[in-house]
C-alpha positions in Angstrom: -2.5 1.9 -26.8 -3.1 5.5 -25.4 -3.8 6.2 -21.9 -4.9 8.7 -19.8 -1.8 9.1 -18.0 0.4 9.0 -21.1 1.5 12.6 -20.3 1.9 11.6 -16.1 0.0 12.5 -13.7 0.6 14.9 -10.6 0.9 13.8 -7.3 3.1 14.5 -4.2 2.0 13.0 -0.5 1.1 15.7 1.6 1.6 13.3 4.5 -2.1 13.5 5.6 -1.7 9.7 6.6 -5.6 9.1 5.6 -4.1 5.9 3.2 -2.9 4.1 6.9 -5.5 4.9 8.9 -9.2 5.8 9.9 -10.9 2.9 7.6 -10.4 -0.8 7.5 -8.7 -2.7 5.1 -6.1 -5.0 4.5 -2.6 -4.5 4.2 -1.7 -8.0 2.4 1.6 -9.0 2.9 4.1 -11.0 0.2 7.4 -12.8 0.7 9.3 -9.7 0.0 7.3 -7.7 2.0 7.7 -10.1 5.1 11.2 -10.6 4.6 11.9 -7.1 4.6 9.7 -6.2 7.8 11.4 -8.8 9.6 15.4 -7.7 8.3 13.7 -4.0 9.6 12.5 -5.0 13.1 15.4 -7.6 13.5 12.7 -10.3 14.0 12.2 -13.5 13.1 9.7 -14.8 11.0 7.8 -16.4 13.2 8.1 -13.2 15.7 6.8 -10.9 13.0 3.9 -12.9 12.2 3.1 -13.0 15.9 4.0 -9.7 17.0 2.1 -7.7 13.7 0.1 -10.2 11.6 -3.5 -11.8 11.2 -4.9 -14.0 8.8 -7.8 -13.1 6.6 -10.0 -14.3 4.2 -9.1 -14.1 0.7 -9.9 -15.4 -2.6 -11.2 -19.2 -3.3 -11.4 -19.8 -0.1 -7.6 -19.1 1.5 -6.4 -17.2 4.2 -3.9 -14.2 3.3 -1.5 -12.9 5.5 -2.4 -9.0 6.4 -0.8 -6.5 8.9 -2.9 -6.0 12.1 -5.2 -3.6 12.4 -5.8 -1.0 15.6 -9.2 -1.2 16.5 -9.9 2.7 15.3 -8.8 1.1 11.8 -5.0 2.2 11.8 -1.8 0.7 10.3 -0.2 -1.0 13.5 2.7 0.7 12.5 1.4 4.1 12.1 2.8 6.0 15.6 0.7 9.5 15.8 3.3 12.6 15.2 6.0 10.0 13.9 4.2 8.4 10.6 4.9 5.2 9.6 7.5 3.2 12.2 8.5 0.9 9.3 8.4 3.1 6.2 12.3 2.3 5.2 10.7 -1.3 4.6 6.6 -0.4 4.0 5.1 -3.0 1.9 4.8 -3.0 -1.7 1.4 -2.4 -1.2 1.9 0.9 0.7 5.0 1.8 -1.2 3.0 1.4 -5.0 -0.2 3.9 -3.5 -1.7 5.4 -5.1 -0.6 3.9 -8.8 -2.6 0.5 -8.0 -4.4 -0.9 -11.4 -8.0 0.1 -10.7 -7.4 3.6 -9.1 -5.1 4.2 -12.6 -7.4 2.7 -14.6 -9.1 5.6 -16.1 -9.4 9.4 -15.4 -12.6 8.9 -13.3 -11.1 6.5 -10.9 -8.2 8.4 -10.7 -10.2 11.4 -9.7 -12.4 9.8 -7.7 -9.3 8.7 -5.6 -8.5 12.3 -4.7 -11.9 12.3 -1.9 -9.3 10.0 -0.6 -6.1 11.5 -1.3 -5.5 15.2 -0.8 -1.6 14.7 -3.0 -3.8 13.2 -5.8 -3.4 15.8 -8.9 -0.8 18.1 -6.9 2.7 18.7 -7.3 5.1 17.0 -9.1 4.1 14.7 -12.1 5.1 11.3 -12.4 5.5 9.5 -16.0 3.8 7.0 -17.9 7.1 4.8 -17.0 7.3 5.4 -13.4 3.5 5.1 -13.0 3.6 1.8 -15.0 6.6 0.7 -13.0 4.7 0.8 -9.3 1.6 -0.5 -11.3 3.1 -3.6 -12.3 4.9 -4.1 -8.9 1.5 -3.4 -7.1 0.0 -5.8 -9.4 2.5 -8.6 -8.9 3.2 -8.7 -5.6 1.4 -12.1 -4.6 0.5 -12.6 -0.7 1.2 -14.8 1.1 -2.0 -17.6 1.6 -2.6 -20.6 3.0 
């Protein structure tokens, strides 16, 4: 089935930081995602979730498990002039941006995206494979619920 991105698509983070901060969302975190936070910060479990975590509401009626949020809507790990404090271990989530399922969906999502994203449609392209690749991992990572 053809694609719009079955030639790539160009994109290269200009490390603007827009995607971790300024507006609120969730950052939903899974079992990898947690495990490898804690292994990064040398924390426990339990310490993590206490330290950096909140639950929210999520589908049917759960509770997800999401990073904390500053009250001016940045990442908790985003340190100003440093970037991202845990990037060696940044959840799937951040790690997958911007080749998530319904910004790659089609060539006008994509493009809308880029009010977003300065990188979108600069520099370097990225195949069909790769894209597919952080697709499917953005689409099954699972968070954690209650």
């Amino acid at each position: 089935m053809e694609c719009f991105y079955d030639n790539g698509l160009h994109f290269e983070c200009n490390k603007c930081s827009d995607c971790c901060r300024k507006v609120p969302g969730f950052v939903y975190l899974s079992e990898r995602d947690l495990t490898s936070l804690c292994d990064w910060f040398k924390l426990s479990r339990e310490e993590f979730i206490d330290k950096y975590c909140r639950w929210v509401g999520y589908y049917e009626g759960k509770e997800a498990l999401a990073l904390i949020e500053l009250k001016n809507y940045d990442c908790i790990f985003w340190n100003q002039g440093c970037g991202c404090s845990a990037y060696g271990a940044r959840p799937i989530q951040c790690s997958t941006y911007p080749f998530w399922s319904h910004i790659i969906q089609d060539r006008r999502s994509w493009d809308e995206e880029k009010k977003y994203c300065p990188g979108i449609n600069e520099g370097p392209v990225h195949s069909k494979d790769e894209i597919d690749e952080q697709r499917y991992m953005y689409v099954h990572n699972t968070p954690i619920t209650r």
